[in-house]
C-alpha positions, 0 to 999 in steps of 0.5 A: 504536489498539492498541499494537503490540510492539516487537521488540527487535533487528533482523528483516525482513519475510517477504515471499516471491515478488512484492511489489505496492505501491500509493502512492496519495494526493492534494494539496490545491491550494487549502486554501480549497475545503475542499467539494472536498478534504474528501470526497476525504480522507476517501474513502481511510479509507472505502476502507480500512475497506471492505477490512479488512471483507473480507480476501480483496480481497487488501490485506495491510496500509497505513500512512498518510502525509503528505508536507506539510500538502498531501499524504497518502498510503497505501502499500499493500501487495496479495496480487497485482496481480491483485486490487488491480485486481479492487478498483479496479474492482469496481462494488459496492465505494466505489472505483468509485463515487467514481471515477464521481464524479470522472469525471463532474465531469471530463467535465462541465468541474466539475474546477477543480484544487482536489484533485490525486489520483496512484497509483503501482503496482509489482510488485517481484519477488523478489531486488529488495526487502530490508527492516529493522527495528530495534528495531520493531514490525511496519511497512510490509512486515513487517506486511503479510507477517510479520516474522523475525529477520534471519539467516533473511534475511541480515544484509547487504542483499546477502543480504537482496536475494538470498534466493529462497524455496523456492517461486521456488527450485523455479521456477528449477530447472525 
């Protein structure tokens, strides 16, 4: 893994306009049908290669995840909404395929509630996100978009929440 630099002080992420966030993971139920969660673990790294291998698919940047020795997950960050679901159901890339998979087991009664898989998707409008880094390297939101000192944003998150870029300045005004 490549060591990433640590910016000393504080900075927040770059994003400007809408912010699309992907939360998509999944539960082990029962650790001993390992048949059954395994492939779905390892599903995701696969995903996620795919899109690196193609950067105009829209996913801007990833962090991996765990919640418990049950749950893992990804937050994924997406150039538009738009994209995100050209990927999820594009016929040529892995994701459809292994939805297909888990549909077919679904509709056949072979689902036995061994692996629980969830998604949550949002697209957050500017002036509803603010971020924060201090002392760190690129992460979250900030790698997905770029990272700047914090005054070019605000160094309170009130004004970090009420930055609008130019972009959304000019829509505004019109």
């Amino acid at each position: 893994m490549p060591r990433r630099t640590v910016i000393t002080g504080r900075t927040t992420a770059d994003a400007e306009g809408d912010v699309v966030v992907l939360l998509i993971g999944m539960r082990i139920n029962r650790f001993w049908a390992v048949h059954h969660w395994l492939p779905v673990f390892w599903a995701m790294p696969r995903m996620l290669r795919e899109l690196a291998r193609d950067p105009e698919r829209g996913l801007l940047g990833h962090v991996l995840l765990t919640a418990s020795p049950r749950t893992y997950y990804v937050v994924q960050y997406w150039e538009s909404k738009e994209k995100l679901y050209r990927y999820a159901h594009s016929p040529d890339m892995f994701h459809h395929r292994a939805w297909a998979v888990i549909n077919r087991k679904e509709r056949a009664g072979k689902v036995r509630g061994h692996v629980g898989l969830w998604h949550e998707a949002y697209v957050v409008p500017e002036g509803s996100y603010e971020a924060i880094y201090a002392d760190m390297p690129a992460f979250g939101l900030a790698a997905a978009h770029g990272q700047v000192p914090v005054e070019r944003r605000g160094r309170r998150a009130r004004d970090r929440f009420g930055y609008r870029s130019a972009k959304a300045a000019v829509s505004e005004g019109s």
